[in-house]
N, CA and C of each residue as an Amber inpcrd file, in Angstrom:
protein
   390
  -7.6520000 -44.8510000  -9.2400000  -8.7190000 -44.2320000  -8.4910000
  -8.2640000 -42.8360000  -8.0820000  -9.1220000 -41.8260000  -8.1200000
  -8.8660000 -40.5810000  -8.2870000  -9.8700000 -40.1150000  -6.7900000
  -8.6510000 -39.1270000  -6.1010000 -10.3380000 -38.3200000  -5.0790000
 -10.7030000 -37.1790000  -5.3840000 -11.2740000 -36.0480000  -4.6030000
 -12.1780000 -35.3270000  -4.9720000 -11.5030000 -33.8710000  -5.5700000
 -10.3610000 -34.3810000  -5.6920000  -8.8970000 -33.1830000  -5.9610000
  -8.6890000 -33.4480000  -7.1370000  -8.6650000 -34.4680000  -8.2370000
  -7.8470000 -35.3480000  -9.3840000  -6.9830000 -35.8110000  -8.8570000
  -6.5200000 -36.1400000  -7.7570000  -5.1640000 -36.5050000  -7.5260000
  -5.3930000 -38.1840000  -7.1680000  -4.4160000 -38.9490000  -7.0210000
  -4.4950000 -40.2630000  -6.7610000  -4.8370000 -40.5170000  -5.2140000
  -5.8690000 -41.6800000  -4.7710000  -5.6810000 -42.1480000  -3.6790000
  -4.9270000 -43.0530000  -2.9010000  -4.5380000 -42.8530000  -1.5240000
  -3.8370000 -43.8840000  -0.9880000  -4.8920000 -44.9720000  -0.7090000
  -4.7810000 -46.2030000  -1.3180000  -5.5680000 -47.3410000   0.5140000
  -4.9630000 -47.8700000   0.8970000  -6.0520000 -48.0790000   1.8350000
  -5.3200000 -48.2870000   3.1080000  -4.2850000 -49.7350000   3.3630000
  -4.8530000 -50.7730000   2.2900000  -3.9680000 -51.7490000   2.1970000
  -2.2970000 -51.2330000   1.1300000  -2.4230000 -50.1630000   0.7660000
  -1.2010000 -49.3880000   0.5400000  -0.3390000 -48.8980000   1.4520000
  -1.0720000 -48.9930000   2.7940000  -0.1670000 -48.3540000   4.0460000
   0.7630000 -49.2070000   4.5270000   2.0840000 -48.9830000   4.9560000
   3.2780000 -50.0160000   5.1460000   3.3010000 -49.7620000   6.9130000
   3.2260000 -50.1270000   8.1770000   3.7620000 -49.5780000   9.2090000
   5.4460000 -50.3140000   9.3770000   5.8760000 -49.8150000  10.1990000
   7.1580000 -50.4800000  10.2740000   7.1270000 -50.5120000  12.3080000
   7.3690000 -51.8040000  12.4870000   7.3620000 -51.7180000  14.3840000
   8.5140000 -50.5690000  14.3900000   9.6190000 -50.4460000  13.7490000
  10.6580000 -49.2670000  14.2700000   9.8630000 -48.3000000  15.7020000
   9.1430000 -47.5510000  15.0900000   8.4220000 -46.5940000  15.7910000
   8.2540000 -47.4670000  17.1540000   8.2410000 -48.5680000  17.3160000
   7.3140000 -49.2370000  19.0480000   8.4190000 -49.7830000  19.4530000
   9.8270000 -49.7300000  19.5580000  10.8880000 -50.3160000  19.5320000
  10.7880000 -50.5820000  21.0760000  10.2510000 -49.6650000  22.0170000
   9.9140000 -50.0370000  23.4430000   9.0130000 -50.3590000  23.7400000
   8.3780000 -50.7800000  23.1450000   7.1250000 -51.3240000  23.2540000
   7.1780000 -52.3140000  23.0310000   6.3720000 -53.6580000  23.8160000
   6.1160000 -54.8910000  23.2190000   5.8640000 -55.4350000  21.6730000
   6.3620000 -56.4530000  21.4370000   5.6270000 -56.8460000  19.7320000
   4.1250000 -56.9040000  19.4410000   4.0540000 -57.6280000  20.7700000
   2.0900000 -57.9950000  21.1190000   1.3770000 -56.3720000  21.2940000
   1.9120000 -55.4610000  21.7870000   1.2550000 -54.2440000  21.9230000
   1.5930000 -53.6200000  20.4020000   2.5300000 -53.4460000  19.7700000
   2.5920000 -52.9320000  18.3780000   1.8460000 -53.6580000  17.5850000
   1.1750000 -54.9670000  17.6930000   0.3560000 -55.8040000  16.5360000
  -1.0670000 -55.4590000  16.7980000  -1.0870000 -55.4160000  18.2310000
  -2.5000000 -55.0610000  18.4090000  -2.7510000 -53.5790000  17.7760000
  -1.9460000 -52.4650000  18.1470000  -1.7620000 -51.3880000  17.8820000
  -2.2970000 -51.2580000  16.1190000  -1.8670000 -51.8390000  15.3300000
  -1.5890000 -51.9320000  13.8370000  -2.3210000 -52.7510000  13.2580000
  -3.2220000 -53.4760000  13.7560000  -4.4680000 -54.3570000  14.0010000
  -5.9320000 -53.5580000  14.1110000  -6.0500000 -52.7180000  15.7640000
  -7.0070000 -51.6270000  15.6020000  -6.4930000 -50.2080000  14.4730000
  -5.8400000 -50.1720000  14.0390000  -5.5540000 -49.1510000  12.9870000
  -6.1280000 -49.3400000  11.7970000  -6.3570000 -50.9590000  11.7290000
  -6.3340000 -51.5070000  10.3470000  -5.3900000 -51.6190000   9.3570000
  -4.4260000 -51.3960000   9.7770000  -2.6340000 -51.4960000   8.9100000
  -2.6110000 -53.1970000   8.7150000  -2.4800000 -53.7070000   6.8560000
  -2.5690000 -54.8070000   6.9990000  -1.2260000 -55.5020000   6.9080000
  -0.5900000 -54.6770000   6.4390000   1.2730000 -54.4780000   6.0440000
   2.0480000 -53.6980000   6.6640000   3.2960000 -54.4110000   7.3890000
   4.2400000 -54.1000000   8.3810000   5.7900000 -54.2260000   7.1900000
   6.7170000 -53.3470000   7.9450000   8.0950000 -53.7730000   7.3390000
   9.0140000 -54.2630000   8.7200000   9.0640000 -54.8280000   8.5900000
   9.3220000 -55.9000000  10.0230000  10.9520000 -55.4390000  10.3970000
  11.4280000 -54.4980000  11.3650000  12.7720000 -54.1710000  11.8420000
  13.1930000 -55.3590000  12.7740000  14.1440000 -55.8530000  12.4220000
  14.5550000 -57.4550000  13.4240000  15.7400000 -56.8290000  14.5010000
  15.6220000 -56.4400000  15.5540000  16.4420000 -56.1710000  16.5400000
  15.4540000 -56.3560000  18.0000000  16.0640000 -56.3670000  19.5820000
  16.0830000 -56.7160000  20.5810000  14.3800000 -56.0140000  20.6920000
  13.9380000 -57.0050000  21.6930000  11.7620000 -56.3780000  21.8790000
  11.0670000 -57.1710000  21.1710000  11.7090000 -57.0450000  19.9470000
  10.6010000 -57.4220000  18.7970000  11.2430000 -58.9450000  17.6830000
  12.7700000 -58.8270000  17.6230000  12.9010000 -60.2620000  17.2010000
  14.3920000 -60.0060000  16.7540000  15.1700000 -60.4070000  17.8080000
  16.5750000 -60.5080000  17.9850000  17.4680000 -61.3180000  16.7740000
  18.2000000 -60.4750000  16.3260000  19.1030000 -61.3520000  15.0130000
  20.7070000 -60.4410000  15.2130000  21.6090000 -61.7220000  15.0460000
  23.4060000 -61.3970000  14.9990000  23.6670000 -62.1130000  13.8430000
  24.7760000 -61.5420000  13.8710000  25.6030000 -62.5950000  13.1130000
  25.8110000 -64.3240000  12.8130000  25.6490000 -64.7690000  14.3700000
  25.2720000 -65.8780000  14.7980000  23.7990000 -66.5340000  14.3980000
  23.1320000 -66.0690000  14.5960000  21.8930000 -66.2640000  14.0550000
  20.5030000 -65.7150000  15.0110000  19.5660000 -66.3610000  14.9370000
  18.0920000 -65.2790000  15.5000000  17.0270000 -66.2290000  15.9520000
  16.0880000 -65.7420000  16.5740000  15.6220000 -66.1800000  17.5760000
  14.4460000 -66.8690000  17.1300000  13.4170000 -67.8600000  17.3450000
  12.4400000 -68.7940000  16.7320000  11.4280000 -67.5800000  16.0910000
  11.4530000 -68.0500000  14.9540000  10.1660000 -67.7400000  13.9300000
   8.7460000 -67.8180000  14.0920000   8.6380000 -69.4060000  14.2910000
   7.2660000 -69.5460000  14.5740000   6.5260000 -68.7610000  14.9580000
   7.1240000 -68.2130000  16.8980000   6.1550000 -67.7280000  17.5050000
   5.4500000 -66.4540000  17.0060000   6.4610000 -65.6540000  16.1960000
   6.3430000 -64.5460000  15.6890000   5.4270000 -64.2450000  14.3640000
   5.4310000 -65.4010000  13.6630000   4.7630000 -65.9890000  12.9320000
   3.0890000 -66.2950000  12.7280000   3.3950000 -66.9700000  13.9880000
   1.6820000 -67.0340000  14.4490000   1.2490000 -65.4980000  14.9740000
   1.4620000 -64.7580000  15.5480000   1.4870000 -63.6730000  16.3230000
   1.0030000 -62.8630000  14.8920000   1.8370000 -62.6050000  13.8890000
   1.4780000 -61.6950000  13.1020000   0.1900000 -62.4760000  12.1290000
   0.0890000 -63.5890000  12.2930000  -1.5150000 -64.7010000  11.2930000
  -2.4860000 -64.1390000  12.4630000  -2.2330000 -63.9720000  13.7450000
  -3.4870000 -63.5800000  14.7710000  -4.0560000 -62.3060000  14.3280000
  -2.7510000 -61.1450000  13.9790000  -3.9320000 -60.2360000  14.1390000
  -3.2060000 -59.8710000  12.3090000  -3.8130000 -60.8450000  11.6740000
  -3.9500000 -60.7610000  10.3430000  -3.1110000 -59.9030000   9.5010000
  -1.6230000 -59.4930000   9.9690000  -0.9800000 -58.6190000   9.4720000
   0.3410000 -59.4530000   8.4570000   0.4060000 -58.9410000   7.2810000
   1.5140000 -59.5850000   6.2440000   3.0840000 -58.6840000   6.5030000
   3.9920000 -59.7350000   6.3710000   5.8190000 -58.7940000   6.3200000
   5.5900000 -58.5510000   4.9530000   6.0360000 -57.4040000   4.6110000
   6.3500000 -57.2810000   3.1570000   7.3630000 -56.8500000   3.3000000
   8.5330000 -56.7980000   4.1250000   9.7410000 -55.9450000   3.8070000
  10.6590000 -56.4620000   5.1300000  11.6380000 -57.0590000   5.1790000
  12.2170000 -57.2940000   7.0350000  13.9190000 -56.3980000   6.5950000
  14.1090000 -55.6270000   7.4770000  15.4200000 -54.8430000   7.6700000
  15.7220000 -54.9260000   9.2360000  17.1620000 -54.7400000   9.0460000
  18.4790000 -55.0840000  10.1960000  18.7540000 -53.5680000  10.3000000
  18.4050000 -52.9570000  11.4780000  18.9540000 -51.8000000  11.5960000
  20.3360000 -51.9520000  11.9420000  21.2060000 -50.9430000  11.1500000
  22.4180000 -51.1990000  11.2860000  22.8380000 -49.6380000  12.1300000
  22.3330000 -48.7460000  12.9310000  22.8630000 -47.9410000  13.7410000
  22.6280000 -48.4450000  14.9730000  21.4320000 -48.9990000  15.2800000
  21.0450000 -49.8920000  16.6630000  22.5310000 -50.4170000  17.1280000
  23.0400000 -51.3180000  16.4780000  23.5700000 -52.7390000  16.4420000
  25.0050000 -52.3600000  15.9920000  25.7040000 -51.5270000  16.1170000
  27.2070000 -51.5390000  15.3730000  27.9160000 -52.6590000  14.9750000
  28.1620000 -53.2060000  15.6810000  29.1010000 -54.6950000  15.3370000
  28.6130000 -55.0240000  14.3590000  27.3460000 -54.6540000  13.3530000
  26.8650000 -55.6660000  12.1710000  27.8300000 -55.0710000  11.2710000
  28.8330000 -53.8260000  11.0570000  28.8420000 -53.3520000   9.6660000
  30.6790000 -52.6120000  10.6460000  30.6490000 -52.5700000  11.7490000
  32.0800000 -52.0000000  12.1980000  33.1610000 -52.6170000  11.6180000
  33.3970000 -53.7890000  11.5040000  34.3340000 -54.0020000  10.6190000
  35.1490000 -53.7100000  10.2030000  36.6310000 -53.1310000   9.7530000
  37.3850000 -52.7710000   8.9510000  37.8810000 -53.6540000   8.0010000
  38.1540000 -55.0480000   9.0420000  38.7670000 -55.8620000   8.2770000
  37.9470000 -56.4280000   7.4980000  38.0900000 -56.5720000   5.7830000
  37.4410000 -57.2170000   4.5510000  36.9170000 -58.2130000   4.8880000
  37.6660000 -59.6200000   5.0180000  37.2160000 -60.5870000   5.4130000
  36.2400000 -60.7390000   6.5630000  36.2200000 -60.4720000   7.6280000
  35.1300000 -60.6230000   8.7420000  34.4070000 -59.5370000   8.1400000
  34.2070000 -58.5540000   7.6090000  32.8470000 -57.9070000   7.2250000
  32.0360000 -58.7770000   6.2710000  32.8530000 -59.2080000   4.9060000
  32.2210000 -60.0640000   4.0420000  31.6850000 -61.4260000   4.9270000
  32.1590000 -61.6630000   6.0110000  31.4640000 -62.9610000   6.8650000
  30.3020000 -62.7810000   7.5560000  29.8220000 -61.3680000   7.9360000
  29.0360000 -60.6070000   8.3840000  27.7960000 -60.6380000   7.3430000
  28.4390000 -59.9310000   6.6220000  27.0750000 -59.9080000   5.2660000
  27.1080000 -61.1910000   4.6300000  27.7700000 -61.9270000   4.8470000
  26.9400000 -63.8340000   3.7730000  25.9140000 -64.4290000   5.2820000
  26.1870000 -63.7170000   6.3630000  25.4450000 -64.7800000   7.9380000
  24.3070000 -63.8480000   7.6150000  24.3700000 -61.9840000   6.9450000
  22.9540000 -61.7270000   7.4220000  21.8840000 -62.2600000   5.7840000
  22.9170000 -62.0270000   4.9400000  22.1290000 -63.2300000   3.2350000
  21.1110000 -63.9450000   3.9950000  22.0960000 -64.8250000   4.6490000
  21.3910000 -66.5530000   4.7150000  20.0340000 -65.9960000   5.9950000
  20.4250000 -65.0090000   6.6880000  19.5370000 -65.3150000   8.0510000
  18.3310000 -64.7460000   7.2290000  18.2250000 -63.5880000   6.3090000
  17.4450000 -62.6110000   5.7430000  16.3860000 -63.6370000   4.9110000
  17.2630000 -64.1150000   4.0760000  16.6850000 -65.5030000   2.9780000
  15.5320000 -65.7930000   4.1690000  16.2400000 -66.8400000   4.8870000
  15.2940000 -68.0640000   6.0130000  14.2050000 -67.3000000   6.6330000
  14.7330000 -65.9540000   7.4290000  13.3430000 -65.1680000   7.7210000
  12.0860000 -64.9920000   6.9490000  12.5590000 -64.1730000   5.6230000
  11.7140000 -64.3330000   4.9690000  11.1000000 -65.1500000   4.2010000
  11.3390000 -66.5600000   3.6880000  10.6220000 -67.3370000   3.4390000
   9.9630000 -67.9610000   4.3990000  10.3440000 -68.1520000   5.9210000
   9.4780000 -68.6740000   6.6760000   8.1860000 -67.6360000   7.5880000
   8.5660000 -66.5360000   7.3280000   7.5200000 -65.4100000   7.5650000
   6.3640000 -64.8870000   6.6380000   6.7310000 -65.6350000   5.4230000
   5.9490000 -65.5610000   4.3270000   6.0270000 -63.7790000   3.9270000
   7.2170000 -63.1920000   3.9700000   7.3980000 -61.7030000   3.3780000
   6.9610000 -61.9110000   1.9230000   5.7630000 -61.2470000   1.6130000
   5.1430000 -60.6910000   0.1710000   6.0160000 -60.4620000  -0.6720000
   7.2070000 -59.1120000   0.1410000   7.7270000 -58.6970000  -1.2640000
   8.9200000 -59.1070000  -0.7240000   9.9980000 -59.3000000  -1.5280000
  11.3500000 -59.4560000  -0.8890000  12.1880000 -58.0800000  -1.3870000
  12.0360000 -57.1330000  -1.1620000  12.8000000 -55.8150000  -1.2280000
  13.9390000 -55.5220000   0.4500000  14.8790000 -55.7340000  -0.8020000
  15.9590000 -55.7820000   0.9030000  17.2060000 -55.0950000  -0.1750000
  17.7550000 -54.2630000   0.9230000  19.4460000 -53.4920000  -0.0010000
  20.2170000 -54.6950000  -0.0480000  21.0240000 -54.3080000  -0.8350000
  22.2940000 -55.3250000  -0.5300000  23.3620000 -54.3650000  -0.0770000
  23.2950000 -55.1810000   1.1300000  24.1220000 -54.4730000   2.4450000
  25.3780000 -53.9880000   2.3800000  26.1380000 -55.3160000   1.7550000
  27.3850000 -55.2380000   1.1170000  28.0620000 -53.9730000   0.2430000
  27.2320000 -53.7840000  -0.7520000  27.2220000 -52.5360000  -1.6600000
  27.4350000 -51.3470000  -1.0000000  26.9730000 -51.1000000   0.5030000
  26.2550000 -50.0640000   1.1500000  27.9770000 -49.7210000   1.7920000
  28.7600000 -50.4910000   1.7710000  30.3110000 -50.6030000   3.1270000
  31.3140000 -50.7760000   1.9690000  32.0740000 -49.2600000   2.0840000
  33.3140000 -49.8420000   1.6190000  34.6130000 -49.8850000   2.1670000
């Protein structure tokens, strides 16, 4: 689809928001927010406000779950900010970093299949630290 330029159009179900931007802001105020916008696709940032994850593991799904089926919005993308959060990637030592990145694998996996993420586009973290 072409607009009135030749050039290609965006739609709007092409638009990605990411909560990053509402990081002080409630989750419930960023959904509503991205809801009246009409944004039907989020890339879901998992840190403290909006949906807490360590090493250890992260905080119930469900609720978050239902929350984003209310105001009809899909994950297509979930990322771990790693400047927020240092301890995810500080590390020096090999071994406890590689223990770091197999806890955030498994937590990343479980999120997103139980959040129903569309696309599964995620770095591999590992690659990213040497």
């Amino acid at each position: 689809m072409e607009g009135g330029n030749g050039l290609p159009t965006i739609k709007r179900e092409q638009i990605v928001s990411m909560n990053q931007h509402y990081r002080r802001f409630s989750l419930d105020y960023y959904l509503e927010c991205q809801e009246k916008l009409g944004v039907e696709n989020i890339e879901f940032w998992l840190g403290a406000s909006h949906f807490y994850v360590d090493s250890k593991g992260y905080e119930a799904i469900q609720p978050v779950r239902k929350k984003l089926q209310d105001h009809h919005i899909k994950v297509v993308s979930v990322t771990t900010p790693s400047c927020a959060y240092q301890y995810q990637y500080a590390s020096q030592e090999k071994e406890i970093l590689e223990s770091y990145m197999d806890s955030f694998q498994e937590i990343y996996e479980i999120i997103q299949q139980r959040m129903d993420v569309t696309r599964k586009f995620r770095h591999d973290l590992l690659s990213h630290v040497q």
